[in-house]
C-alpha positions as CSV (number, residue, x, y, z in Angstrom):
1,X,73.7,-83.8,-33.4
2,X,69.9,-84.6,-33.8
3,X,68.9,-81.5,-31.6
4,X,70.2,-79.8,-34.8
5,X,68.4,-82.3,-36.9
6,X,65.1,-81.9,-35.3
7,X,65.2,-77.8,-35.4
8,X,62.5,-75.6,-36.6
9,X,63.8,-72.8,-38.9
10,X,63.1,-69.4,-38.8
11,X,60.8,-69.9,-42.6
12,X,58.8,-72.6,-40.7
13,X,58.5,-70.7,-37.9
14,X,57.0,-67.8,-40.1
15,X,54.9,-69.9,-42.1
16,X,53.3,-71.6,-39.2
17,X,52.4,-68.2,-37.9
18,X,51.0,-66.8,-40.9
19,X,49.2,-69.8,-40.9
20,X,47.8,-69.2,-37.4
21,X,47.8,-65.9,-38.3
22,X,45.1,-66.4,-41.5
23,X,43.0,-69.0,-39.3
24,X,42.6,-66.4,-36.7
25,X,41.2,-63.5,-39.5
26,X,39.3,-66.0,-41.2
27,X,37.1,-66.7,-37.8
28,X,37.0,-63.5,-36.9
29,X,35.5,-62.5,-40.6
30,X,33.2,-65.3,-40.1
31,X,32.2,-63.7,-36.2
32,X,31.9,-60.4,-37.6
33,X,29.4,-61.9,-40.4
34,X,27.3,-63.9,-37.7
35,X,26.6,-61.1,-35.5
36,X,25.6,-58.9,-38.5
37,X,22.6,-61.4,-39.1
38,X,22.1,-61.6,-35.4
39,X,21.8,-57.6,-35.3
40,X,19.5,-57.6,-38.1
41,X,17.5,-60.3,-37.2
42,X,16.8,-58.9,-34.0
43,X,16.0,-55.3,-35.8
44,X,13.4,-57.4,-38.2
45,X,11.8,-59.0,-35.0
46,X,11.7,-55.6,-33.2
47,X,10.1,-53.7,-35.7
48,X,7.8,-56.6,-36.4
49,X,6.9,-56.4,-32.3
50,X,6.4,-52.8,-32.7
51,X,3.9,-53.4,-35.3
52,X,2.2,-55.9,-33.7
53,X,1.9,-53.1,-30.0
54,X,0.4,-50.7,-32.2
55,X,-2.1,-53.5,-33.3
56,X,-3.1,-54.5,-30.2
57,X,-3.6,-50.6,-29.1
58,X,-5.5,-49.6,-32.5
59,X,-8.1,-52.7,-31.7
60,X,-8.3,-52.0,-28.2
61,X,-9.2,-48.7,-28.8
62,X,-11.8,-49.4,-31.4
63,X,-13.4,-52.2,-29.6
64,X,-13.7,-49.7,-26.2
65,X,-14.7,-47.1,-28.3
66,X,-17.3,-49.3,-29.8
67,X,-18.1,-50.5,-26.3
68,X,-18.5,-47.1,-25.0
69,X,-20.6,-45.7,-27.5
70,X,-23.5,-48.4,-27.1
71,X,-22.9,-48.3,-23.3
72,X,-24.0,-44.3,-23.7
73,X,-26.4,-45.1,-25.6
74,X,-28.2,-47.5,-23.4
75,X,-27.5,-45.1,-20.3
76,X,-29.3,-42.5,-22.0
77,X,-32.1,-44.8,-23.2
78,X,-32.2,-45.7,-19.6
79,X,-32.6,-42.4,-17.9
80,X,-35.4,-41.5,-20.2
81,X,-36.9,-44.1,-19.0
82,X,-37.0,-43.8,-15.6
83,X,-38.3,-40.3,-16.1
84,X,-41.3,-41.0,-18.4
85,X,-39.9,-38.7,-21.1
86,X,-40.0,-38.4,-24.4
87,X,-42.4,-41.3,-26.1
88,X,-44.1,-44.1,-24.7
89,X,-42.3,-45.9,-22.0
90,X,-42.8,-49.6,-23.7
91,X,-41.4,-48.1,-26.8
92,X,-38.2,-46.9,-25.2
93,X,-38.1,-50.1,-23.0
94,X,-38.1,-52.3,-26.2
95,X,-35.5,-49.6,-27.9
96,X,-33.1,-50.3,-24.6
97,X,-33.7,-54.0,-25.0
98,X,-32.5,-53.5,-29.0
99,X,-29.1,-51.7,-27.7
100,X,-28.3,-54.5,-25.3
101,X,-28.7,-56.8,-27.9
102,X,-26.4,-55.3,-30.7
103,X,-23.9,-54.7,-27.8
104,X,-23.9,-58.3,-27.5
105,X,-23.8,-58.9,-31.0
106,X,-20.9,-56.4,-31.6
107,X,-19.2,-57.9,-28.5
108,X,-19.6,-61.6,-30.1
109,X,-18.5,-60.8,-33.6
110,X,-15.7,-58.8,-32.1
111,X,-14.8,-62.1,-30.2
112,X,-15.7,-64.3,-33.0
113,X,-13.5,-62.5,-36.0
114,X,-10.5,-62.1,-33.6
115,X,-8.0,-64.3,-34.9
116,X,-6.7,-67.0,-32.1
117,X,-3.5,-66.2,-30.5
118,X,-0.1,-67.6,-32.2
119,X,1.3,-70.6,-30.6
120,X,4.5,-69.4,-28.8
């Protein structure tokens, strides 16, 4: 007699698994909502890293331009020079002197208004 005390019926049966049944949805709709922020958290941070590339390049590329430019200069300056044309040689020496200084001057700023890497 109690094995027929102690039996589940088939509405308690059903209720439990709805139950389960709810519990199981309810985690997946909170899954489904944590990988959305995961997805677009790791769209915000690769966009962001994209922008920060193209930084890097655009700075490089001005600062070797920059770089590039004086260093033609001075080879130029240098050449005349060496061949004894076009002005007096003390002038042009003193003119080459100038360059090498502003490309140290550019090369310092450049150094000294680059912000410090982020801490990682």
């Amino acid at each position: 007699m109690s094995f027929w005390k102690n039996r589940v019926t088939k509405a308690a049966l059903r209720d439990q698994i709805a139950a389960l049944a709810k519990q199981v949805t309810d985690l997946r709709t909170e899954l489904v909502a944590r990988l959305d922020r995961i997805e677009r958290g790791e769209t915000t941070i690769m966009a962001d890293l994209n922008t920060l590339q193209a930084d890097v390049t655009a700075e490089q590329t001005v600062e070797q331009s920059a770089i590039k430019l004086l260093g033609g200069l001075k080879t130029q300056l240098d050449a005349a020079i060496a061949a004894n044309a076009n002005g007096d040689p003390t002038k042009l020496a003193d003119l080459s002197s100038q360059i090498e200084a502003n490309t140290a001057a550019l090369a310092a700023a450049v150094t000294a208004n680059t912000p410090a890497a982020p801490a990682a």
